[in-house]
C-alpha positions as CSV (number, residue, x, y, z in Angstrom):
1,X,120.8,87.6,76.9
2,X,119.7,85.5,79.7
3,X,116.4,83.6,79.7
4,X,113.9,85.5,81.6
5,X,113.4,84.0,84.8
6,X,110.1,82.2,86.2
7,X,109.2,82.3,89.7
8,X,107.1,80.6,91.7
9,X,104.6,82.3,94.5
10,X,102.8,80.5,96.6
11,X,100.1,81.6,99.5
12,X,98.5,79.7,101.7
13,X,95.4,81.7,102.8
14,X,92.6,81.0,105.3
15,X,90.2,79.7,102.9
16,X,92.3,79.3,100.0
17,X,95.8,78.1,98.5
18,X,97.1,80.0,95.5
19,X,100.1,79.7,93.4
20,X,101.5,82.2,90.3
21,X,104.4,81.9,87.6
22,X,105.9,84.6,87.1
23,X,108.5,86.6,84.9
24,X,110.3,89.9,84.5
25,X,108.4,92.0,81.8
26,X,110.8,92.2,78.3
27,X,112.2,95.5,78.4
28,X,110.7,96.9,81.8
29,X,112.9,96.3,84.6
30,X,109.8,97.1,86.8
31,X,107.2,95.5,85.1
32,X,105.9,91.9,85.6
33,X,104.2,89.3,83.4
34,X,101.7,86.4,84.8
35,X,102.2,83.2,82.8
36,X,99.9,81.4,84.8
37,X,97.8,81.2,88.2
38,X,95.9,79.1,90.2
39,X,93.7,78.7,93.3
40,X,92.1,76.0,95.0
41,X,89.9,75.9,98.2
42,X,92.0,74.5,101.4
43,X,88.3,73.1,103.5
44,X,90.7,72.6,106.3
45,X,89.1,73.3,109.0
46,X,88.8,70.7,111.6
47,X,88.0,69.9,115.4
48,X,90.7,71.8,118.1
49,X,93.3,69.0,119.3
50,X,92.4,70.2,122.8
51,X,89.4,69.5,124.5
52,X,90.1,72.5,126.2
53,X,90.1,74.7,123.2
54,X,86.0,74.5,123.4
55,X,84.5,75.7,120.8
56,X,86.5,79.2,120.2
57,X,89.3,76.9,118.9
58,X,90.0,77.5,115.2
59,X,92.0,74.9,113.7
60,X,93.2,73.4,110.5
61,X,94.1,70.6,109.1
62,X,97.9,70.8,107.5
63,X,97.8,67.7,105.5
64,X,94.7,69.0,104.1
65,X,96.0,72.7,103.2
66,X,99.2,70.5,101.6
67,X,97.4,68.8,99.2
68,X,95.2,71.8,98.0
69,X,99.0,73.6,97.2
70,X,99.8,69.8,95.2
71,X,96.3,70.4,93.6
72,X,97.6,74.2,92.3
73,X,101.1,72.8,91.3
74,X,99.9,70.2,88.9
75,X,97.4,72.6,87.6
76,X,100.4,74.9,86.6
77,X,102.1,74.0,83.0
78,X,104.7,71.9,83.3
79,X,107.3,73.6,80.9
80,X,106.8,76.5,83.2
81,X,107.7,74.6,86.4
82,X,110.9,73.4,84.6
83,X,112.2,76.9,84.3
84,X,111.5,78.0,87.6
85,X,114.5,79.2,89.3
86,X,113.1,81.0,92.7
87,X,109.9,80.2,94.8
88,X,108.3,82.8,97.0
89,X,106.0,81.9,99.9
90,X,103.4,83.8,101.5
91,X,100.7,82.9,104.3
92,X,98.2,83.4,106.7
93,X,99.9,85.4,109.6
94,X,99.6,84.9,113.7
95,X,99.1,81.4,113.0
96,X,101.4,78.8,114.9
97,X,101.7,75.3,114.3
98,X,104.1,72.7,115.7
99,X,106.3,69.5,113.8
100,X,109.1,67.2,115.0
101,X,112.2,68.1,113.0
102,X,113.9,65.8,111.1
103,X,109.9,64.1,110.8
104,X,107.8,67.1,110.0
105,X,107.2,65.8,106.2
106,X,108.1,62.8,104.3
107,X,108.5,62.9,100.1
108,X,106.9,60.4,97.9
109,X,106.2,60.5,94.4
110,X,109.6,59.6,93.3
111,X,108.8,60.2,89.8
112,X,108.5,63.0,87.9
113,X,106.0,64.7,90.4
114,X,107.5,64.0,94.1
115,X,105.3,65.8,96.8
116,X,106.3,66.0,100.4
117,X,103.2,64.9,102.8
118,X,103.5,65.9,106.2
119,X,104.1,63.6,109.1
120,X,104.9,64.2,112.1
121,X,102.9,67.8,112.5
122,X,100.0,69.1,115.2
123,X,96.9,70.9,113.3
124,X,97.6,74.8,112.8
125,X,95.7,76.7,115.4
126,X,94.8,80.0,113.2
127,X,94.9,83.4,113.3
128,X,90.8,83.5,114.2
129,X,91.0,81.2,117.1
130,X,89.5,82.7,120.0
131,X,90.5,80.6,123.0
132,X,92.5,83.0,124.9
133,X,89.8,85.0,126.8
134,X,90.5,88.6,128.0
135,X,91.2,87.6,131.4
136,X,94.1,85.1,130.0
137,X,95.8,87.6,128.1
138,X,95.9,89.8,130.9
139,X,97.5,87.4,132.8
140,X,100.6,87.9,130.2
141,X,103.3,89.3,131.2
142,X,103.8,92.6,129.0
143,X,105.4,92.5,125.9
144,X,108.5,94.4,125.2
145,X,107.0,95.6,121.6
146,X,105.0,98.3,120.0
147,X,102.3,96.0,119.1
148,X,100.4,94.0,121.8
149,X,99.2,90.4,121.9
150,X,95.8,89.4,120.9
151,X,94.4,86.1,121.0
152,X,95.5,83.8,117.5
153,X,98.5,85.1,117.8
154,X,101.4,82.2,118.0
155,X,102.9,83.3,121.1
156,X,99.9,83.7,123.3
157,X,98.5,80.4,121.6
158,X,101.7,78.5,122.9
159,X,101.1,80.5,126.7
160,X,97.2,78.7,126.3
161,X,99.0,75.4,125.5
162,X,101.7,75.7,127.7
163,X,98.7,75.9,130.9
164,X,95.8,74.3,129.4
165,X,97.7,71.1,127.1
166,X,101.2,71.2,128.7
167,X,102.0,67.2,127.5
168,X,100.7,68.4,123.9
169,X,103.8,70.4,123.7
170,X,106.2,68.1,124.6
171,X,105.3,65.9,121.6
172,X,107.2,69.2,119.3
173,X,110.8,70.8,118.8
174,X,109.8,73.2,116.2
175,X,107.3,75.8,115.6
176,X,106.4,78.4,112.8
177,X,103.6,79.8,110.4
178,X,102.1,77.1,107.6
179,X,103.9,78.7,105.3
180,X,107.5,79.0,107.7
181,X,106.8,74.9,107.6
182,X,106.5,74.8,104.1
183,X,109.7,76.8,103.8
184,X,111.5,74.3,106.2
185,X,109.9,70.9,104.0
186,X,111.0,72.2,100.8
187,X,114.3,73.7,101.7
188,X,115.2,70.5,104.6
189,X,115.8,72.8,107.6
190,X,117.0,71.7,110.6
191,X,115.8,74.5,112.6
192,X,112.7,76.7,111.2
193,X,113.6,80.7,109.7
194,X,110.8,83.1,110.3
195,X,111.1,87.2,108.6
196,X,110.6,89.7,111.1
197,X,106.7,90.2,109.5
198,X,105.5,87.0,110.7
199,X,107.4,87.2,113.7
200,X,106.0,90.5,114.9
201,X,102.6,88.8,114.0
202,X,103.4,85.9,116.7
203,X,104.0,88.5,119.4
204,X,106.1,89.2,121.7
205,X,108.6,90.5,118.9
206,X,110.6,93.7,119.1
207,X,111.3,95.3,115.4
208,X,113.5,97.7,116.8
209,X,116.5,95.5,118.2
210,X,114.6,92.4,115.8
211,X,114.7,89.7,118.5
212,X,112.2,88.0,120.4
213,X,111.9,89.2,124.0
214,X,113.7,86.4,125.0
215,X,113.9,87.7,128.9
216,X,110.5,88.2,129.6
217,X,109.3,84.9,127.9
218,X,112.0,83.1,129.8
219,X,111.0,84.1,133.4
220,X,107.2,83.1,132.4
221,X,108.8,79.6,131.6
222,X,107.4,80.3,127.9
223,X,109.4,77.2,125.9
224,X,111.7,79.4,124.0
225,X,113.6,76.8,122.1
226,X,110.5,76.2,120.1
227,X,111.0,80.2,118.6
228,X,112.4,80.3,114.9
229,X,115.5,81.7,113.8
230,X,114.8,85.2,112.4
231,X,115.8,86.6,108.6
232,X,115.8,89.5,107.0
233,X,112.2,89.4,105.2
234,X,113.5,89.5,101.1
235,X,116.3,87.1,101.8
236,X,116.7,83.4,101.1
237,X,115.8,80.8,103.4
238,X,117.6,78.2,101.3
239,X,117.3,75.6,98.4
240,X,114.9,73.2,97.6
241,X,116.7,69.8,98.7
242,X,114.7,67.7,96.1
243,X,112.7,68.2,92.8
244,X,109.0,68.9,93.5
245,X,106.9,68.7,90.4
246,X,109.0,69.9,87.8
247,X,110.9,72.6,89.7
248,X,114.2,71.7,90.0
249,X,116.7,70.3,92.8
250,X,118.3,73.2,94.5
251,X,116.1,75.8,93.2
252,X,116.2,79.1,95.5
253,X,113.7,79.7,98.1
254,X,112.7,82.7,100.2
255,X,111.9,83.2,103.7
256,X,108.6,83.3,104.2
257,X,106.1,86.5,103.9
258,X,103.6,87.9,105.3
259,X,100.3,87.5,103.2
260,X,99.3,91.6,103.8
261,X,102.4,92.2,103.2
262,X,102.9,90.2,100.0
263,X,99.8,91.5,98.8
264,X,100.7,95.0,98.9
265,X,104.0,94.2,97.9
266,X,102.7,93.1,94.4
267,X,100.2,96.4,93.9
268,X,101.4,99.4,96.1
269,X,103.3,101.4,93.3
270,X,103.5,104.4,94.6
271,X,104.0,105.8,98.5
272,X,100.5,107.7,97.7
273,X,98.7,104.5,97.3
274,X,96.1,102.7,100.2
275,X,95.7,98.9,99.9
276,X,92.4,98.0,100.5
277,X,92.1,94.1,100.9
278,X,89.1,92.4,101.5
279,X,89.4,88.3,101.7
280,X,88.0,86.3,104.7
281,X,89.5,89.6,106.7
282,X,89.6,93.6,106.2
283,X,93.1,95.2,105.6
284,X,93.4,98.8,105.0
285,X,97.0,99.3,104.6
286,X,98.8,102.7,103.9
287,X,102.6,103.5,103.7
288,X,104.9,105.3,106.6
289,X,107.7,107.2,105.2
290,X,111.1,105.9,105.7
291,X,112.6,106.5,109.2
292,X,109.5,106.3,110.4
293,X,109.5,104.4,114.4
294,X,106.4,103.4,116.0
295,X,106.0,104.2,120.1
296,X,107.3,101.4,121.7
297,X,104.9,100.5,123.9
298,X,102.0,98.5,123.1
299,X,98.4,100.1,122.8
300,X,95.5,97.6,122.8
301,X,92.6,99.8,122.4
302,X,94.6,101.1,119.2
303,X,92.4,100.6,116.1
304,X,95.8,101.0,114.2
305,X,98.8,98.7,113.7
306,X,102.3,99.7,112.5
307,X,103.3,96.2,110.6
308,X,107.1,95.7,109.9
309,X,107.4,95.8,105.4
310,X,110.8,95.4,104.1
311,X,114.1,97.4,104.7
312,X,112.8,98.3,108.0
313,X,110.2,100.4,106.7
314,X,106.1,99.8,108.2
315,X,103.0,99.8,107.1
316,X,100.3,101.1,108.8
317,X,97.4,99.0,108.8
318,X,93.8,98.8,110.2
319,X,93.1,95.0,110.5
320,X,89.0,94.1,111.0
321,X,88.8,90.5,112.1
322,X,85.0,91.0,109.9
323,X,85.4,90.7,106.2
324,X,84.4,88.3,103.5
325,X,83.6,85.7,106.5
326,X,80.6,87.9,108.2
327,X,79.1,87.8,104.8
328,X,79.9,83.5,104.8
329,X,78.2,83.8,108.2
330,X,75.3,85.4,106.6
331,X,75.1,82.8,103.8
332,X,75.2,79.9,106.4
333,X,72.5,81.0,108.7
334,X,70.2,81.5,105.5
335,X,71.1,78.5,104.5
336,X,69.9,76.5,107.6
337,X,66.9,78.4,107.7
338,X,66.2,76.9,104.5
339,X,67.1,73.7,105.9
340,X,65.1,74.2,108.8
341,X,61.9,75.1,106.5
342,X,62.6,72.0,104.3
343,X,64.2,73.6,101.3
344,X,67.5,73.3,99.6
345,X,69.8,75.7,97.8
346,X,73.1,76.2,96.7
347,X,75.2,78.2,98.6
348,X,76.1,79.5,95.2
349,X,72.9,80.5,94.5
350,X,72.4,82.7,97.5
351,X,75.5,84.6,97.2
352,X,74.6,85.7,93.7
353,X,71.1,86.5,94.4
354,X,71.7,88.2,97.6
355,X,74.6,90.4,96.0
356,X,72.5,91.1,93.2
357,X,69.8,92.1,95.1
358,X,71.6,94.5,97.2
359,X,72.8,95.7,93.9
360,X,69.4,97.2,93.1
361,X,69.0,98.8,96.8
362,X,71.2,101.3,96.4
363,X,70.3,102.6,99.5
364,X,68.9,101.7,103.2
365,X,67.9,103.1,106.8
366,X,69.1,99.8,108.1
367,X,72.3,100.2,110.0
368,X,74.2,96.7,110.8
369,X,77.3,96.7,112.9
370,X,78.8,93.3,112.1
371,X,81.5,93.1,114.4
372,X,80.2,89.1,114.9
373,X,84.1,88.1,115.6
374,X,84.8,90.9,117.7
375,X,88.0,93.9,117.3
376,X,91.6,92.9,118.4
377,X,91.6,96.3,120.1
378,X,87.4,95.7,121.1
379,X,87.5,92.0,121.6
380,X,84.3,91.8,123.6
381,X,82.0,93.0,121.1
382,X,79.8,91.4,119.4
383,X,77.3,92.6,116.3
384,X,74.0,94.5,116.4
385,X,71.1,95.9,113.9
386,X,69.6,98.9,114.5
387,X,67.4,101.4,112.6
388,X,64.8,98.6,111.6
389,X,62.0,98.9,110.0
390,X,59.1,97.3,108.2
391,X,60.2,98.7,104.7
392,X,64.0,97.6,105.3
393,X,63.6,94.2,105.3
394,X,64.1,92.7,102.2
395,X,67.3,90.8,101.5
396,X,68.8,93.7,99.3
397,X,68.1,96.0,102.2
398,X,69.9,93.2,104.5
399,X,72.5,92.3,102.5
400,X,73.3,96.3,101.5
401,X,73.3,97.4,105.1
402,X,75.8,94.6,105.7
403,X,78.1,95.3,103.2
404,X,77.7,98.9,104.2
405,X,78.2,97.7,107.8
406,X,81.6,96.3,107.0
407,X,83.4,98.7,105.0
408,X,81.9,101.4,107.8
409,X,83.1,99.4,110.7
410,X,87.0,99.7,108.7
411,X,86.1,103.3,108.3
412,X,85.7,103.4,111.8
413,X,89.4,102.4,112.4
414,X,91.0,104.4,109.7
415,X,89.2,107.6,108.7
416,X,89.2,108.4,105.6
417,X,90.5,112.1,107.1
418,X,93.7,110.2,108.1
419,X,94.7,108.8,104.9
420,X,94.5,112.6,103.5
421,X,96.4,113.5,106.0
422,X,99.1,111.0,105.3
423,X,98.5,112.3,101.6
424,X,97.0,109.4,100.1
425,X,95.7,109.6,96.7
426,X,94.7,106.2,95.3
427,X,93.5,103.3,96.7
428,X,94.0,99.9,95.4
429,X,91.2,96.9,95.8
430,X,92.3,93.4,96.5
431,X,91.1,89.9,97.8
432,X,88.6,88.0,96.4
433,X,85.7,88.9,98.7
434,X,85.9,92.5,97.1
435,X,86.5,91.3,93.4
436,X,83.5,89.3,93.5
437,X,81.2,91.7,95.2
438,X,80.0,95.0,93.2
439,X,77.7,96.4,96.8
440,X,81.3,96.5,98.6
441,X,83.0,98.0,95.8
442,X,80.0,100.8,95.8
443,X,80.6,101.3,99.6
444,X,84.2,101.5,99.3
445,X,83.5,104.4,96.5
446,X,81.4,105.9,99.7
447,X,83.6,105.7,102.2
448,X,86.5,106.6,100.6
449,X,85.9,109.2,98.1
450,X,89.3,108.6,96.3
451,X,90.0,107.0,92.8
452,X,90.2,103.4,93.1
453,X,91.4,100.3,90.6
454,X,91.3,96.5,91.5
455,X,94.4,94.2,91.4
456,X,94.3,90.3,90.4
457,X,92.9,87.7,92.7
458,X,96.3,86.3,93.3
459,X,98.1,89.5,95.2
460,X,99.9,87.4,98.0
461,X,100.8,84.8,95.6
462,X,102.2,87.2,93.0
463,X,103.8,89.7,95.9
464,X,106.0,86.6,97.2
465,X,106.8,85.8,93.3
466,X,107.8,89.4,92.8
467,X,110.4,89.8,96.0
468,X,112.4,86.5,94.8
469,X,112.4,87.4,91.0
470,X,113.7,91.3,92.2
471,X,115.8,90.1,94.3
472,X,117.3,87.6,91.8
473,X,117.2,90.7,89.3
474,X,119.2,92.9,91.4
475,X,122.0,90.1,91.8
476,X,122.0,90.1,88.5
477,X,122.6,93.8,88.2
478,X,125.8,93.9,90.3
């Protein structure tokens, strides 16, 4: 018999980088085992290249998010990473950065740990960057797609660039998703491969005919030769073109996943399941059955998305911009007011206490709608608290009518009448911002009165791990 396989899954998250070995269970052809994990914070957020950007622009540092991925690889066991014959990668979606081919990363190391730092690369302008107002993006010509463009996403980024930073542009030759560059580093690629999930994520992406609307970007003067190549998501993007760590030379590597997508890949087992992720953003994701097409033309005001899966299948997914970072928001502003009154605590601290404290206040007449980022489909509006009075005040009432406000606020997009309708059953909790937080497990159990279980901490990372080893499985089989 063969040796069971390891693979390698990486994702490259907002706030985090994570990384998972992983192998075919003995005996189950279905199963999985973890053999090790790891995740590491990316603190990559930095000042927007443009001036222009103001403050709405929400950028990141690559070089910075690259060596947080180095910091989980040499945390992995090193016999493992010898095995390792297949590497899944999975990101942060809408997110566009830019690189120089040819220059976009150089390796060092030599040794028995080379690591490729990147070179000649802009900053990644993310998926929560807010600089394209309204009034820009109706400005856009329309897209030939069923979903619509929304500001963070790639192609609507590169139409702010392209009016506001035009010489910025001219400095790149490629373009993709972090984790599309990281693809292109490891595997050398002259020109950058994108799946059709991350593509319809950029905009301006048809899944029907899957090809960019390559007409209607044109006669805007949109620079289309900085567009990726697209692949068939579950296919190979190519082989790694030197050892990194201990994985070897010319070890296979897949194109490049969604992160939502990824993450359900690795706990949706049944069509009857709803994937509930809650990270630094909401995702409640629920299965269309095959054959299923979306209407073609774009609806903004939409609460729902129809998200491209794999073998042309979709997903159908409420996406709340307000998650796990209206609760960081929270922490922050207590925090300064207990800088401005002279004290000091760990951020730590107040995240325990405050969860624990709402933990006690099982209930509360204070109503928060913490929409502090906006809607894609209601991008003008902003938070509120209502229903406040002098007995709701404490910081379990606060911090349980916040929690309550969040999960509500997805409720709002995706009734909990709907999924019954499409005859969901089960709903299964991911993302670290719900493992860690026992108030928003309690008001998903409210909201959605279905049975619920949790998956790991490292769903994206295992997900992109799990489409390379069954891939490699099946090949195997015939």
């Amino acid at each position: 018999m063969a040796a069971p396989s390891v693979t390698l899954g990486i994702d490259l998250g907002t706030t985090s980088v994570k990384a998972a070995l992983v192998e075919a269970a003995p005996g189950d052809p279905s199963g999985f085992v973890i053999l090790a994990s790891c995740a590491r914070a990316a603190r990559a957020e930095t000042e927007a290249q443009s001036a222009a950007a103001g403050p709405q622009g929400q950028e990141q540092d690559v070089r910075r998010i690259i060596q947080a991925l180095h910091e989980c690889l040499a945390a992995l066991p090193r016999q493992q990473l010898r095995k390792v014959c297949g590497i899944g990668v999975s990101g942060q979606m809408h997110g566009v950065m830019f690189w120089k081919t040819g220059q976009g990363c150089e390796w060092t190391g030599g040794g028995a740990t080379p690591v490729f730092e990147p070179r000649a690369v802009s900053h990644l302008v993310t998926w929560q960057d807010g600089r394209c107002s309204s009034k820009f993006l109706a400005s856009l010509p329309q897209p030939e797609s069923h979903l619509s463009v929304a500001t963070g996403f790639g192609c609507a980024t590169i139409f702010w660039l392209l009016k506001n930073s035009p010489e910025f542009l001219k400095s790149y030759d490629a373009a993709g998703t972090i984790h599309d560059y990281v693809v292109a580093m490891l595997c050398g690629l002259t020109r950058p491969l994108m799946s059709d999930q991350n593509a319809a994520s950029w905009g301006y992406f048809n899944t029907r005919s899957q090809s960019w609307n390559l007409e209607i970007l044109r006669a805007a003067g949109f620079p289309i030769h900085l567009l990726p190549d697209i692949a068939e998501p579950g296919s190979m993007a190519g082989r790694t073109s030197q050892a990194w760590f201990e994985i070897p030379k010319g070890t296979q590597v897949g194109v490049a996943l969604g992160d939502l997508q990824a993450s359900v890949y690795s706990c949706m087992a049944r069509r009857t399941d709803a994937v509930l992720n809650i990270s630094t953003s909401v995702q409640l994701v629920a299965s269309m059955p095959s054959g299923f097409q979306p209407a073609q033309t774009p609806d903004p005001a939409a609460p729902v998305a129809y998200f491209p899966y794999f073998d042309r299948t979709y997903l159908a997914v409420a996406a709340s911009l307000n998650g796990g970072n209206v609760l960081a928001t929270f922490v922050h502003m207590l925090l300064q007011w207990m800088v401005d009154l002279g004290l000091e605590v760990e951020e730590s601290t107040v995240y325990s206490r405050m969860i624990q404290a709402a933990a006690q206040q099982r209930d509360t007449c204070l109503t928060i709608t913490p929409t502090v980022l906006g809607e894609r489909h209601l991008p003008d509006q902003l938070a509120s608290v209502t229903r406040i009075s002098s007995s709701d005040l404490s910081l379990g009432h606060v911090t349980r009518a916040l929690c309550r406000g969040i999960i509500q606020n997805l409720h709002s997009m995706l009734p909990f009448h709907q999924l019954q309708e499409w005859g969901v059953e089960r709903v299964i909790g991911s993302g670290s911002a719900l493992s860690r937080n026992e108030v928003l497990k309690q008001e998903v159990q409210r909201a959605f009165p279905l049975p619920v279980s949790y998956g790991q901490d490292v769903d994206a990372a295992v997900g992109a791990a799990l489409v390379v080893l069954q891939r490699n499985l099946n090949q195997q089989e015939s």
